[in-house]
N, CA, C and O atoms as a Tripos MOL2 file, in Angstrom:
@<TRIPOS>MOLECULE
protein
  300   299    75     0     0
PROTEIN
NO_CHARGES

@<TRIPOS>ATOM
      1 N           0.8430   -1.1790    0.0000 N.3       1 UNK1
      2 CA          0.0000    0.0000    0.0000 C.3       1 UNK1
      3 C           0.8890    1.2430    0.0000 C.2       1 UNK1
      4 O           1.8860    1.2540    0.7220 O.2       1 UNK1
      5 N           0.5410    2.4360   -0.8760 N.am      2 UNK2
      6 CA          1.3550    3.3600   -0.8470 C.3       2 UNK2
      7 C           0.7170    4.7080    0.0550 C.2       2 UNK2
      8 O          -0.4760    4.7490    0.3530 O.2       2 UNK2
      9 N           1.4710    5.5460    0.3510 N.am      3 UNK3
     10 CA          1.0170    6.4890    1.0680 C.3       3 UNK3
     11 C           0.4020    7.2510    0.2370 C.2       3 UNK3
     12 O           0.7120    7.0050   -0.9280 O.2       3 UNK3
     13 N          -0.7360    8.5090    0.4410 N.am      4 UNK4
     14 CA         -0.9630    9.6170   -0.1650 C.3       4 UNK4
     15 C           0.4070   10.7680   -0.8450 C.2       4 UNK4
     16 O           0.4950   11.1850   -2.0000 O.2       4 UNK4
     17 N           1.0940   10.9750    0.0170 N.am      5 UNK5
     18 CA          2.4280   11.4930   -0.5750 C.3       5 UNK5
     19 C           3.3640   11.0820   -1.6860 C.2       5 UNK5
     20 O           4.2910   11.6350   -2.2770 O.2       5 UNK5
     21 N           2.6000    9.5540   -1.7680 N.am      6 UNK6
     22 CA          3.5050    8.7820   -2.7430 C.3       6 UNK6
     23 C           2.8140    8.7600   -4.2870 C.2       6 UNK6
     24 O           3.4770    8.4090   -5.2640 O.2       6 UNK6
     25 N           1.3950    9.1790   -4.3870 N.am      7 UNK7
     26 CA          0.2710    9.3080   -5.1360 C.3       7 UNK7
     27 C           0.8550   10.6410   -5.9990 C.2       7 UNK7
     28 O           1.3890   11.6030   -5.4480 O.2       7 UNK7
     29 N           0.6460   10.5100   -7.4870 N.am      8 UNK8
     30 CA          0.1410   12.0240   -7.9560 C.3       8 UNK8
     31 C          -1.0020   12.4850   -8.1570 C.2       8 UNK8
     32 O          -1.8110   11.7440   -8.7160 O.2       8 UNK8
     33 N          -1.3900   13.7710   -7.7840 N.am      9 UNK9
     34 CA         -2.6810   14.1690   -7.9670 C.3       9 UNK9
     35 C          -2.6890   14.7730   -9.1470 C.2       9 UNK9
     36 O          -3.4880   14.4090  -10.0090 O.2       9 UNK9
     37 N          -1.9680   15.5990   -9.3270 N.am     10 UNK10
     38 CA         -2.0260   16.5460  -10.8480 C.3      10 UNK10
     39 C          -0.6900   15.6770  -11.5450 C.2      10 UNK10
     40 O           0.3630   15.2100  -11.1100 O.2      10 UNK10
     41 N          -1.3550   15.7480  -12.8410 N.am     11 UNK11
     42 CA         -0.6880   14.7660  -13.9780 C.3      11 UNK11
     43 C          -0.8700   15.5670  -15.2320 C.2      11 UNK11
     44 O          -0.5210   15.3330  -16.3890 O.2      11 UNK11
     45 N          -1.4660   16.5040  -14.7310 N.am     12 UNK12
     46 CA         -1.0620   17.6760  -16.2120 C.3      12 UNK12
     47 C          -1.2450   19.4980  -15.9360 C.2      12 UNK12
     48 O          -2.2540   19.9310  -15.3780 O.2      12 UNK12
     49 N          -0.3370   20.2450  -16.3240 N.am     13 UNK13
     50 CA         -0.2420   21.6090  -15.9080 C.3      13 UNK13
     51 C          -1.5320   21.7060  -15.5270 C.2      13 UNK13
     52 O          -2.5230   21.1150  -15.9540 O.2      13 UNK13
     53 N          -1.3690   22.8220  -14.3540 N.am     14 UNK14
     54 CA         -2.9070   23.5070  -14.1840 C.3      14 UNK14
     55 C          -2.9200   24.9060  -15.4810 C.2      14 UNK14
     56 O          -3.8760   25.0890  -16.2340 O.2      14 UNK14
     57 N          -2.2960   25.3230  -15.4830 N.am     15 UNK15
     58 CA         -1.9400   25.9320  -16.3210 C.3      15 UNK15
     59 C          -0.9400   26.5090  -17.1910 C.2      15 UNK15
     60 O           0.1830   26.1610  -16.8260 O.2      15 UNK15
     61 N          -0.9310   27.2160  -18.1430 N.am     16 UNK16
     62 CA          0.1690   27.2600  -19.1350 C.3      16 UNK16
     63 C           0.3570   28.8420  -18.9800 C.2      16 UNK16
     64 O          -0.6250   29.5800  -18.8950 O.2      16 UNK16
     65 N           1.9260   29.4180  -18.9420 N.am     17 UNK17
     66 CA          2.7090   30.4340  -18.7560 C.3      17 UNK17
     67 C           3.4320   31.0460  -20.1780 C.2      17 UNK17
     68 O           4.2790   30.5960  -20.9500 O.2      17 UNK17
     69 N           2.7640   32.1200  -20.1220 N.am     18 UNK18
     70 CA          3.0190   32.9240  -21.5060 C.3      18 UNK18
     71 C           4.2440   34.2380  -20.8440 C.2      18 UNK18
     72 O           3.8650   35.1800  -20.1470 O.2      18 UNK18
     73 N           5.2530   34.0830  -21.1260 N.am     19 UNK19
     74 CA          6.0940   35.3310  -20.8450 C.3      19 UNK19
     75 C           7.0790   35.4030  -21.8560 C.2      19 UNK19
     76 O           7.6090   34.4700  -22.4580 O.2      19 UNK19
     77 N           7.3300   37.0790  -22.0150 N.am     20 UNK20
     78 CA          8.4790   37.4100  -23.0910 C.3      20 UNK20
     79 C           9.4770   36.4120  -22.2430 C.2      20 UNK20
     80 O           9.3960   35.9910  -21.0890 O.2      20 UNK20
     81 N          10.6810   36.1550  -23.5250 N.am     21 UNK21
     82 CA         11.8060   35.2060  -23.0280 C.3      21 UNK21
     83 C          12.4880   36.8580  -22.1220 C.2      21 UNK21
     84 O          13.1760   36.3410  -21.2420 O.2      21 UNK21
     85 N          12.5910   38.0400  -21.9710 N.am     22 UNK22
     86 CA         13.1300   38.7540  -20.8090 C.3      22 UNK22
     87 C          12.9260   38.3040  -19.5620 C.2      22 UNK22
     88 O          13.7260   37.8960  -18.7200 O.2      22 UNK22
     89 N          11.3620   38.4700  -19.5370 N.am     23 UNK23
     90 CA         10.8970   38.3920  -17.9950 C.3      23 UNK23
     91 C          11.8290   37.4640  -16.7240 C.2      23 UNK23
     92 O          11.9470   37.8940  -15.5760 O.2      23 UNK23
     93 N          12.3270   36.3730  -17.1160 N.am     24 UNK24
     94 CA         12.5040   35.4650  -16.1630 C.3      24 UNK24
     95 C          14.3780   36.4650  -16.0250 C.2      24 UNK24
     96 O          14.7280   36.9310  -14.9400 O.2      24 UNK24
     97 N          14.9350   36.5440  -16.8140 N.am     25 UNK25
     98 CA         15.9340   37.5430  -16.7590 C.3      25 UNK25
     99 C          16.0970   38.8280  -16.2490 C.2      25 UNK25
    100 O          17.1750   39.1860  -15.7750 O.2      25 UNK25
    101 N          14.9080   39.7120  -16.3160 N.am     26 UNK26
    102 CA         15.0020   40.7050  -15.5920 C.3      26 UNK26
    103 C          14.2800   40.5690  -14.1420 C.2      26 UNK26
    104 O          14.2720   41.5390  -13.3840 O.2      26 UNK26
    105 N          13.5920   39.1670  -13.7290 N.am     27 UNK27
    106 CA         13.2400   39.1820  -12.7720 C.3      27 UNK27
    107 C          14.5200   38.7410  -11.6480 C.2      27 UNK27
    108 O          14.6060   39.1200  -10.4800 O.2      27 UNK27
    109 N          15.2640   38.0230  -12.2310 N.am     28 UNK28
    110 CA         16.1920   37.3830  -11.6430 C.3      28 UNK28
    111 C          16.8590   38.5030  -11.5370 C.2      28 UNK28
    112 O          16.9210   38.7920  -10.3420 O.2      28 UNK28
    113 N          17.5170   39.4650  -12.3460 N.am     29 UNK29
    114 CA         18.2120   40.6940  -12.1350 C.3      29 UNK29
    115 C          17.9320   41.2340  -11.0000 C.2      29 UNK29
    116 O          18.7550   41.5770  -10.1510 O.2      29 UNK29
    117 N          16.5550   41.3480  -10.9290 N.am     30 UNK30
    118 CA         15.9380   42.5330   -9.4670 C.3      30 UNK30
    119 C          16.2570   41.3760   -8.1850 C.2      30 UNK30
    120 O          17.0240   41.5970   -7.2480 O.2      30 UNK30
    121 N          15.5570   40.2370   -8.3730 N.am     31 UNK31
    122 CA         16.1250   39.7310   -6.8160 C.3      31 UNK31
    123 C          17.3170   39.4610   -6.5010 C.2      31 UNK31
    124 O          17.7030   39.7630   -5.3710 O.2      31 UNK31
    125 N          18.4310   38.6530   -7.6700 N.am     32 UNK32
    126 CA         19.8130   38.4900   -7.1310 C.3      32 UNK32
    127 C          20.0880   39.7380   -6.5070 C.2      32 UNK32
    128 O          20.5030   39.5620   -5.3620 O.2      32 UNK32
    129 N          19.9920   41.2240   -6.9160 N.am     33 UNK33
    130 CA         20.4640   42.6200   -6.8790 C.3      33 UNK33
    131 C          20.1950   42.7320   -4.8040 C.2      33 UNK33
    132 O          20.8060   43.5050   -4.0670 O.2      33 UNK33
    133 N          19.1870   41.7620   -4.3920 N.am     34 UNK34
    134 CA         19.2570   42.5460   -3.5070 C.3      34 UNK34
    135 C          18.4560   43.1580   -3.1410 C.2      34 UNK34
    136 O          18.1400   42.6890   -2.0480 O.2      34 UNK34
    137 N          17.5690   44.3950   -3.4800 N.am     35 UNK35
    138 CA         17.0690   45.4470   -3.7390 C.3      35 UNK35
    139 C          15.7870   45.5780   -4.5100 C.2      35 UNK35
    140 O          15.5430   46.1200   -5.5880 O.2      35 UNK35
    141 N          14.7940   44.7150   -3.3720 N.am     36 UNK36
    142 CA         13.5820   44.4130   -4.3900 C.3      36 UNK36
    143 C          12.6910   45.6660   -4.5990 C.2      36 UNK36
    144 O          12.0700   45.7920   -5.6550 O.2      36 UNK36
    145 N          12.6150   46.5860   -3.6250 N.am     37 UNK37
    146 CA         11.9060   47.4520   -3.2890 C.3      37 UNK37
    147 C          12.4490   49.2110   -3.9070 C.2      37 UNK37
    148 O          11.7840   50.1970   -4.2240 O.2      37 UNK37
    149 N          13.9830   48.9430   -3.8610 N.am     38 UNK38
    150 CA         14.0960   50.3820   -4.0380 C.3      38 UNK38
    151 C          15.2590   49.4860   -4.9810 C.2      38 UNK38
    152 O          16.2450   48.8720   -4.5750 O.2      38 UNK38
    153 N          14.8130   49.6370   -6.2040 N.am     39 UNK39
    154 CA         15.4920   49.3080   -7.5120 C.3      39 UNK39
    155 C          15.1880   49.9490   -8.9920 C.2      39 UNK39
    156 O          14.1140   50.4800   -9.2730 O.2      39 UNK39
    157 N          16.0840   49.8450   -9.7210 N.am     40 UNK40
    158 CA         16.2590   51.2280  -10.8310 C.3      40 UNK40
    159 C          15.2090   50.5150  -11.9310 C.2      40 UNK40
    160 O          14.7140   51.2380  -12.7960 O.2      40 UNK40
    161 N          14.8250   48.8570  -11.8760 N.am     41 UNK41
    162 CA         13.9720   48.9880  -12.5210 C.3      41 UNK41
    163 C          12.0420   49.3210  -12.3470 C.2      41 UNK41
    164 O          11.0700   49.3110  -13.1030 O.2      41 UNK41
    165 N          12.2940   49.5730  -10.9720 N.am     42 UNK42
    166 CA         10.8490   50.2550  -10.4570 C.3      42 UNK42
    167 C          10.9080   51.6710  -10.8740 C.2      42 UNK42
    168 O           9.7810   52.1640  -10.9230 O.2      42 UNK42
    169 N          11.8320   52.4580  -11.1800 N.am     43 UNK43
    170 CA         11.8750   53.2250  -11.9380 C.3      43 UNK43
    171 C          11.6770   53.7600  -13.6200 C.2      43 UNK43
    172 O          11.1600   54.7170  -14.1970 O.2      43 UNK43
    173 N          12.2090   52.8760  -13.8810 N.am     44 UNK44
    174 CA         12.2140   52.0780  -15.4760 C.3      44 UNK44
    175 C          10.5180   51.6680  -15.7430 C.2      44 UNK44
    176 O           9.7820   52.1690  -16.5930 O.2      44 UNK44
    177 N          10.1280   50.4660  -14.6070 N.am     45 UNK45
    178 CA          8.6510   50.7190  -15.0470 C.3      45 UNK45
    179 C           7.7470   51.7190  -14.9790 C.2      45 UNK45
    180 O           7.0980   51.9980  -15.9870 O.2      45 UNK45
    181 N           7.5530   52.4500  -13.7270 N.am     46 UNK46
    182 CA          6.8700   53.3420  -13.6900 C.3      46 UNK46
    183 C           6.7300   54.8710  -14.6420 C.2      46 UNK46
    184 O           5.7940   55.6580  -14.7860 O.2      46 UNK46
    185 N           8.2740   54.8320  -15.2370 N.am     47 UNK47
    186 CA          8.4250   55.6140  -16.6000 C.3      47 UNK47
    187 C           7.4340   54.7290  -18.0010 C.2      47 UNK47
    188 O           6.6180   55.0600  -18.8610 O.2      47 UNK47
    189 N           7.9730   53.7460  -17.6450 N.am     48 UNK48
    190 CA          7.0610   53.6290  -19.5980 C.3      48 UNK48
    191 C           5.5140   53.3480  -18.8330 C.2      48 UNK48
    192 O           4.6200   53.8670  -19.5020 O.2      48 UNK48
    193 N           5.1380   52.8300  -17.9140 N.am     49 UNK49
    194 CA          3.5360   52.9420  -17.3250 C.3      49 UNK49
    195 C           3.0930   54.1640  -17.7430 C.2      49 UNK49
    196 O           2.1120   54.4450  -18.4310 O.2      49 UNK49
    197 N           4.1000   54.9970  -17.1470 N.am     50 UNK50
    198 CA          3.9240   56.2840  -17.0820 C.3      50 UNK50
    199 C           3.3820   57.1470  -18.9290 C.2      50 UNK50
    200 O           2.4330   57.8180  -19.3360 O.2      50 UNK50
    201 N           4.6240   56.5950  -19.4930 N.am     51 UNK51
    202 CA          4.4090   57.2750  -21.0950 C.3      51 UNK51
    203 C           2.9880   56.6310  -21.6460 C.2      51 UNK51
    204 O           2.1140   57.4020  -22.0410 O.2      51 UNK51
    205 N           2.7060   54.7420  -21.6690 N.am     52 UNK52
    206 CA          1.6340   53.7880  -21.8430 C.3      52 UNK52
    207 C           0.0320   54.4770  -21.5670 C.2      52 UNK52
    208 O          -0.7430   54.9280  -22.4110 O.2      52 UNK52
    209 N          -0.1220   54.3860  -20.2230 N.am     53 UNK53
    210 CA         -1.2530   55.3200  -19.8580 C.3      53 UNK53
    211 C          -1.3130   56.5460  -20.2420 C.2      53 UNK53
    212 O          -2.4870   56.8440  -20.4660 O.2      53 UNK53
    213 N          -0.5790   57.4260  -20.4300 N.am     54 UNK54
    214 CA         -0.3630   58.8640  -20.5450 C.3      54 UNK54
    215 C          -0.6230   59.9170  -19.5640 C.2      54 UNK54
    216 O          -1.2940   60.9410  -19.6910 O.2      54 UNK54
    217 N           0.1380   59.4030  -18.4050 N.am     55 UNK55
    218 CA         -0.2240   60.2760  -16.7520 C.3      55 UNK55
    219 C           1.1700   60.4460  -16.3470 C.2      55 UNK55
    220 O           2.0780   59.6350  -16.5310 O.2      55 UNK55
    221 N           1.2400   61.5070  -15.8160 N.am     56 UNK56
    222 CA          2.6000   61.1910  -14.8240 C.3      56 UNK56
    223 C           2.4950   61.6440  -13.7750 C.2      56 UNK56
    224 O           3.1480   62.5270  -13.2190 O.2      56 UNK56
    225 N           1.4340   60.8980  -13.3610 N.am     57 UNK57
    226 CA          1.1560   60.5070  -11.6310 C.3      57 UNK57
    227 C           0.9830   58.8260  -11.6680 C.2      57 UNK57
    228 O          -0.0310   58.2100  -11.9960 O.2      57 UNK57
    229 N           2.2130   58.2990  -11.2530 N.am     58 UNK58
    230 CA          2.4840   56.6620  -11.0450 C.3      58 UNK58
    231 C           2.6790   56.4000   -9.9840 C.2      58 UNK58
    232 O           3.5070   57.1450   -9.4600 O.2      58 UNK58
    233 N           2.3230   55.7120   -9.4210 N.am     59 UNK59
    234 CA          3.4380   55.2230   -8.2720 C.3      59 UNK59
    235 C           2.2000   53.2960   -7.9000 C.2      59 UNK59
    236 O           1.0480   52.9060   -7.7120 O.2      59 UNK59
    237 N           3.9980   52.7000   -8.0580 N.am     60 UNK60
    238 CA          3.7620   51.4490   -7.5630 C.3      60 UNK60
    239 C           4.0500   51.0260   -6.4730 C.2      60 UNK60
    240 O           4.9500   51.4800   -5.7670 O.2      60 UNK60
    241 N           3.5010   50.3310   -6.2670 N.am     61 UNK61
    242 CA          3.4510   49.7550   -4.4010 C.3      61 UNK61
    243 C           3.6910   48.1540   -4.4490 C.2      61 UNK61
    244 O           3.6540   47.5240   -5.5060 O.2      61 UNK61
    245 N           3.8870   47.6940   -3.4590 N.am     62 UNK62
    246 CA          4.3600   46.0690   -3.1740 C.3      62 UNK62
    247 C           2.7840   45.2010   -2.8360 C.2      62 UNK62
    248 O           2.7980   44.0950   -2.2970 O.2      62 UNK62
    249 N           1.7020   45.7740   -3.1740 N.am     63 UNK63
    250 CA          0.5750   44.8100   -2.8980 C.3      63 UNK63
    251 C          -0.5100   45.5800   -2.9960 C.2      63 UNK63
    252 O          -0.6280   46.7830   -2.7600 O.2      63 UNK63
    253 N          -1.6580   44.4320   -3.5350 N.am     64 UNK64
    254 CA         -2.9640   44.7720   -3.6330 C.3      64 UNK64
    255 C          -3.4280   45.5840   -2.1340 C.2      64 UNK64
    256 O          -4.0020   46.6730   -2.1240 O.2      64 UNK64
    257 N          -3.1320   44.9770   -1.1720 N.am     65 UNK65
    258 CA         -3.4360   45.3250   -0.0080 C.3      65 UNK65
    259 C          -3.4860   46.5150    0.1720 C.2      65 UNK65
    260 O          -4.5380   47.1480    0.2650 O.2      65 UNK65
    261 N          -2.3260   46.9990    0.2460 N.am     66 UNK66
    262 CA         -1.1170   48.0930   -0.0210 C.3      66 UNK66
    263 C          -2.1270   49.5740   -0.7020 C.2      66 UNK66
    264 O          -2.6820   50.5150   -0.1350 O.2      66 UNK66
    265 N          -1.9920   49.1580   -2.2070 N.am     67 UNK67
    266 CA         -3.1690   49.1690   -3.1270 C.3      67 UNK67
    267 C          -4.6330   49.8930   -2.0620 C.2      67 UNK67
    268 O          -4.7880   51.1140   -2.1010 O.2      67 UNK67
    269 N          -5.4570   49.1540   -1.3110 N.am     68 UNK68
    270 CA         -6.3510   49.5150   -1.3620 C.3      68 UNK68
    271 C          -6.5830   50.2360    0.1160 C.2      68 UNK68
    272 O          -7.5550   50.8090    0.6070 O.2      68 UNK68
    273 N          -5.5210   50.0070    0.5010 N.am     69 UNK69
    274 CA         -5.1240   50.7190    1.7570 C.3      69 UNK69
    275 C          -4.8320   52.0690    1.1890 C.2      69 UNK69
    276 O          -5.0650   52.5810    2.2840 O.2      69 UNK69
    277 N          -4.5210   53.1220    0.4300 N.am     70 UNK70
    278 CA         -3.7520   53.8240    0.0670 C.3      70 UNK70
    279 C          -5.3610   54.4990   -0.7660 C.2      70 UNK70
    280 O          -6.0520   55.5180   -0.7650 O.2      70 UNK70
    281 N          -5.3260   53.5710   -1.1960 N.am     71 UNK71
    282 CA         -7.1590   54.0010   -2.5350 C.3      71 UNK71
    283 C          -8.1790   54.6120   -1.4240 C.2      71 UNK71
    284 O          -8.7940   55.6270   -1.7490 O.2      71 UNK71
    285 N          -8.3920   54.0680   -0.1530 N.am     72 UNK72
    286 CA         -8.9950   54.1670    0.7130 C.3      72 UNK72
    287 C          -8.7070   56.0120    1.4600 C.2      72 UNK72
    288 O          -9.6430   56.7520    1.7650 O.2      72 UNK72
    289 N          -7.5380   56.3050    1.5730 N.am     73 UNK73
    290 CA         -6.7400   57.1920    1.8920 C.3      73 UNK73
    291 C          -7.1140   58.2750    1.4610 C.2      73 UNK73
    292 O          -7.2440   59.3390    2.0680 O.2      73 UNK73
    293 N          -7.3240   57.9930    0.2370 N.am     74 UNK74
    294 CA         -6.9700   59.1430   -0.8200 C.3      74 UNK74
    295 C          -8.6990   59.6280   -0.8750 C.2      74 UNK74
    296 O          -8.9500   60.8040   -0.6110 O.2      74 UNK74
    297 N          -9.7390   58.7650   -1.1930 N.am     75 UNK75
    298 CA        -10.9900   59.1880   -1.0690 C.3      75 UNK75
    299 C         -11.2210   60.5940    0.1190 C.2      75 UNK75
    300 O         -12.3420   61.0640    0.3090 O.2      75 UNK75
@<TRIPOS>BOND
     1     1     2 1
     2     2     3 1
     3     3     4 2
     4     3     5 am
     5     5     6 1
     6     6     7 1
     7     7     8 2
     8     7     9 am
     9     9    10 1
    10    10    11 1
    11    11    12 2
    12    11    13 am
    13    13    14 1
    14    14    15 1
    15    15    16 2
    16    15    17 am
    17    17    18 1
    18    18    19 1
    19    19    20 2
    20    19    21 am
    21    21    22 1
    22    22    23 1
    23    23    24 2
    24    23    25 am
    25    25    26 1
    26    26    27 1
    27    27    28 2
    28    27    29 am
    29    29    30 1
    30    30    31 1
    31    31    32 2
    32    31    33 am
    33    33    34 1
    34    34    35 1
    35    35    36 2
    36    35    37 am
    37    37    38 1
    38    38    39 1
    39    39    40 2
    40    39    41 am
    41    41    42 1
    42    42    43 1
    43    43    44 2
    44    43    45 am
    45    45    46 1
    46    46    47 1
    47    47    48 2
    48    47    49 am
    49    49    50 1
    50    50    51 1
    51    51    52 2
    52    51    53 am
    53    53    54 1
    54    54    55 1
    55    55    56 2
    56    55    57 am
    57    57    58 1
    58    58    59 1
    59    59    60 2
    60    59    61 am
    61    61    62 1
    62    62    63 1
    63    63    64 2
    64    63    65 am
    65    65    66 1
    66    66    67 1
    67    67    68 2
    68    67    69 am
    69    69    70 1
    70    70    71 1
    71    71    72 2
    72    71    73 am
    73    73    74 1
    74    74    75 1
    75    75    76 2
    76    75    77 am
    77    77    78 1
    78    78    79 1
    79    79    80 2
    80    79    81 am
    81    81    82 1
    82    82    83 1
    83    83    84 2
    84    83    85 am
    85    85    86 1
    86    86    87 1
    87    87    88 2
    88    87    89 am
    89    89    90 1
    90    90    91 1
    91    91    92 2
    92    91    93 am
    93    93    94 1
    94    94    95 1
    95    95    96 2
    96    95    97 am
    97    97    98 1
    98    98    99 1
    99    99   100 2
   100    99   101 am
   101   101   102 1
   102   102   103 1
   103   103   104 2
   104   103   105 am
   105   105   106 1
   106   106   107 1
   107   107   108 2
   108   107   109 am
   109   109   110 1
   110   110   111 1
   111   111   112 2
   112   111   113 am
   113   113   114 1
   114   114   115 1
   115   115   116 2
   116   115   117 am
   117   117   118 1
   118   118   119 1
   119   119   120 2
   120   119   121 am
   121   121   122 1
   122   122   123 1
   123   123   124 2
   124   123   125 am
   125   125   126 1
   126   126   127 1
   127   127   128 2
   128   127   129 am
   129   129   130 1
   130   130   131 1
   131   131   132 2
   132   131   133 am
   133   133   134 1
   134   134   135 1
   135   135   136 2
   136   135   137 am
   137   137   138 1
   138   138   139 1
   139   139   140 2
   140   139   141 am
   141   141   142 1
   142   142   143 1
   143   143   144 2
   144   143   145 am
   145   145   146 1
   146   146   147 1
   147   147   148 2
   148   147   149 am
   149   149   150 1
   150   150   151 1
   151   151   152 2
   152   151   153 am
   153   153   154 1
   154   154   155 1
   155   155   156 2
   156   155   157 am
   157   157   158 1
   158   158   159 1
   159   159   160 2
   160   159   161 am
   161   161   162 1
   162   162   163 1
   163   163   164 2
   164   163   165 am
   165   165   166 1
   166   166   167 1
   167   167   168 2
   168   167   169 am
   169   169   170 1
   170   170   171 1
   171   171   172 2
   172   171   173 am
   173   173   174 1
   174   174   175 1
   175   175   176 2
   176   175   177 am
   177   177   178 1
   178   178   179 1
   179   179   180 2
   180   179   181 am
   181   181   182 1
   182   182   183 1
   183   183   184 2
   184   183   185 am
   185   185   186 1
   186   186   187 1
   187   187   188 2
   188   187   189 am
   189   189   190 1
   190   190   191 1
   191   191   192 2
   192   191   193 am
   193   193   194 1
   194   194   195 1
   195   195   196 2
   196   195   197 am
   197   197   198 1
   198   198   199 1
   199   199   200 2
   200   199   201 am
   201   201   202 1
   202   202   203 1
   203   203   204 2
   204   203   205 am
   205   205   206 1
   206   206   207 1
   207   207   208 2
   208   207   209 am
   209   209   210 1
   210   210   211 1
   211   211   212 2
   212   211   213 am
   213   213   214 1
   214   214   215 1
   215   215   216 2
   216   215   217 am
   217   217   218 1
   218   218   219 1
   219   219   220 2
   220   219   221 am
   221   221   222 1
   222   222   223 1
   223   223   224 2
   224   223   225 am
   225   225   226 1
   226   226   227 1
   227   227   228 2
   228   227   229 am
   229   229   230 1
   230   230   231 1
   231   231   232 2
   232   231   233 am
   233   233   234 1
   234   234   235 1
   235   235   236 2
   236   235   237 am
   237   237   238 1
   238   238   239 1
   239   239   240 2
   240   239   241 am
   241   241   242 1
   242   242   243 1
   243   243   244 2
   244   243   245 am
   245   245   246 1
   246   246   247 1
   247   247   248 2
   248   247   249 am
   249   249   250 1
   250   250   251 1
   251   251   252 2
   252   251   253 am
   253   253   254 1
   254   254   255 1
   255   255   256 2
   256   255   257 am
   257   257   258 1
   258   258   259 1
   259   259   260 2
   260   259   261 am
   261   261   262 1
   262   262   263 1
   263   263   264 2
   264   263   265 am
   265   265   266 1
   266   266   267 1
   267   267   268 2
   268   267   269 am
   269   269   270 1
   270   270   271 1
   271   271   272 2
   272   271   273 am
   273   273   274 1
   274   274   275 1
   275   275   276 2
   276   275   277 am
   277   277   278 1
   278   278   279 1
   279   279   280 2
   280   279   281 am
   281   281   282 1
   282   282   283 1
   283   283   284 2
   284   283   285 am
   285   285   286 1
   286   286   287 1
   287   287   288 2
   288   287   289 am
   289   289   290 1
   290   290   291 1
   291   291   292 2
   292   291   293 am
   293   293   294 1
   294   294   295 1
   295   295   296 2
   296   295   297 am
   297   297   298 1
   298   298   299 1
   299   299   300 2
@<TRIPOS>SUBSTRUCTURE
     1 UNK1         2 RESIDUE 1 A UNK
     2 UNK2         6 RESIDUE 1 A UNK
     3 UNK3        10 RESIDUE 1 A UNK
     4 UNK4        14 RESIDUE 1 A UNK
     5 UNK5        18 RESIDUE 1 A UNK
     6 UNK6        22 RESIDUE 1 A UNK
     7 UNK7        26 RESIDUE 1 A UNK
     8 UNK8        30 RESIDUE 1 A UNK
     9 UNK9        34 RESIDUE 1 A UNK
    10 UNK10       38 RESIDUE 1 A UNK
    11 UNK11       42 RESIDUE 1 A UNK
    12 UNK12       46 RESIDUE 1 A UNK
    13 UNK13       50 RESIDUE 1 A UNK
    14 UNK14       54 RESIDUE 1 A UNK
    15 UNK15       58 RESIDUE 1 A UNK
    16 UNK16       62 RESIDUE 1 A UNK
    17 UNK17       66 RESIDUE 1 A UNK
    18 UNK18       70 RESIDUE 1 A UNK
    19 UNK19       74 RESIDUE 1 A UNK
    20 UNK20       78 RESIDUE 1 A UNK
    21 UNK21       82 RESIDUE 1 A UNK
    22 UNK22       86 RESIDUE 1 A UNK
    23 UNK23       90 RESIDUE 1 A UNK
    24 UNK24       94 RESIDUE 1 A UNK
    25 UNK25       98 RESIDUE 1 A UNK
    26 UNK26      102 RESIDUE 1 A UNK
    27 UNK27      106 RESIDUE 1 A UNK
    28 UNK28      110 RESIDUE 1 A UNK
    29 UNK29      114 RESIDUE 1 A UNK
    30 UNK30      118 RESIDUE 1 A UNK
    31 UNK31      122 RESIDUE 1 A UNK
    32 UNK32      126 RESIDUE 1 A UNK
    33 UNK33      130 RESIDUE 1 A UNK
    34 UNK34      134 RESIDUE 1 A UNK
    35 UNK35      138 RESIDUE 1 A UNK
    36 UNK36      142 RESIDUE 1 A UNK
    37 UNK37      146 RESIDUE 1 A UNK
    38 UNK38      150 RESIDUE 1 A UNK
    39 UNK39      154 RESIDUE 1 A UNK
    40 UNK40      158 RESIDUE 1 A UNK
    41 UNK41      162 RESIDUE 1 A UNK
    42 UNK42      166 RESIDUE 1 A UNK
    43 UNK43      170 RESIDUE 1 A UNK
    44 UNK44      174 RESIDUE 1 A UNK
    45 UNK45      178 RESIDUE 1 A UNK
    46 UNK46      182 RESIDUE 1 A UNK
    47 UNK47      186 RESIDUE 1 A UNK
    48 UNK48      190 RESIDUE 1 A UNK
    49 UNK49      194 RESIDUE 1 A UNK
    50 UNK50      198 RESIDUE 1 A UNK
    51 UNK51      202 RESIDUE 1 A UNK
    52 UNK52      206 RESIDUE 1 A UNK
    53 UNK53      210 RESIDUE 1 A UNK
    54 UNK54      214 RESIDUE 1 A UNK
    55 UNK55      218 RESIDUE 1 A UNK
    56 UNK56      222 RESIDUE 1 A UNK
    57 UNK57      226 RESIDUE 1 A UNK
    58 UNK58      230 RESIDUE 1 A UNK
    59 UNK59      234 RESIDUE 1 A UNK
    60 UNK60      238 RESIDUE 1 A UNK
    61 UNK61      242 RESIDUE 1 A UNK
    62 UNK62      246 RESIDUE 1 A UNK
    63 UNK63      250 RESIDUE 1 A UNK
    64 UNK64      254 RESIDUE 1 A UNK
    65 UNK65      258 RESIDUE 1 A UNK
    66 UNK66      262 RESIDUE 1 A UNK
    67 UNK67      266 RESIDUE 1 A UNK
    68 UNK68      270 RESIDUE 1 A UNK
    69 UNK69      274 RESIDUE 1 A UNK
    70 UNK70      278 RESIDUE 1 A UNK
    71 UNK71      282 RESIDUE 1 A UNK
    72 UNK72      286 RESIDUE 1 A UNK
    73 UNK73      290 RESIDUE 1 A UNK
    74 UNK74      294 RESIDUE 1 A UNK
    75 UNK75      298 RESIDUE 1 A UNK
C-alpha cells in the first residue's frame, strides 16, 4: 500500500505560462540585486507605465493590499 504522498494528484499543468523570453531575466536581475523594493527597474517601469497610460502621476506599491489601503486614503 502506498502512502498519499507517494500518489500524484495533478498529472497535467494547471496551467500554461506565456512570458516574453526577458521576464525570467530581468526578474532574476531585481532579486539576485538585492534590492527588491528600491530598484532602478521600479523606476524604469513606472516611466514607460507612465508614457503607456499617458499620466505622470504613477506610483507602484508592493501589494494589492497596499493598493487599497492607500485608494482608501486618498478618497
Amino acid at each position: 500500500m502506498s502512502s498519499r504522498s507517494d500518489q500524484k494528484i495533478f498529472t497535467q499543468p494547471l496551467f500554461k505560462v506565456y512570458m516574453d523570453d526577458k521576464v525570467p531575466t530581468n526578474v532574476g536581475e531585481v532579486l539576485m540585486s538585492g534590492k527588491i523594493s528600491q530598484y532602478n527597474k521600479i523606476s524604469e517601469f513606472e516611466s514607460v507605465l507612465s508614457k503607456y497610460i499617458g499620466s505622470d502621476k504613477i506610483l507602484t506599491i508592493n501589494s494589492g493590499t497596499n493598493a487599497l489601503h492607500l485608494a482608501y486614503h486618498l478618497l
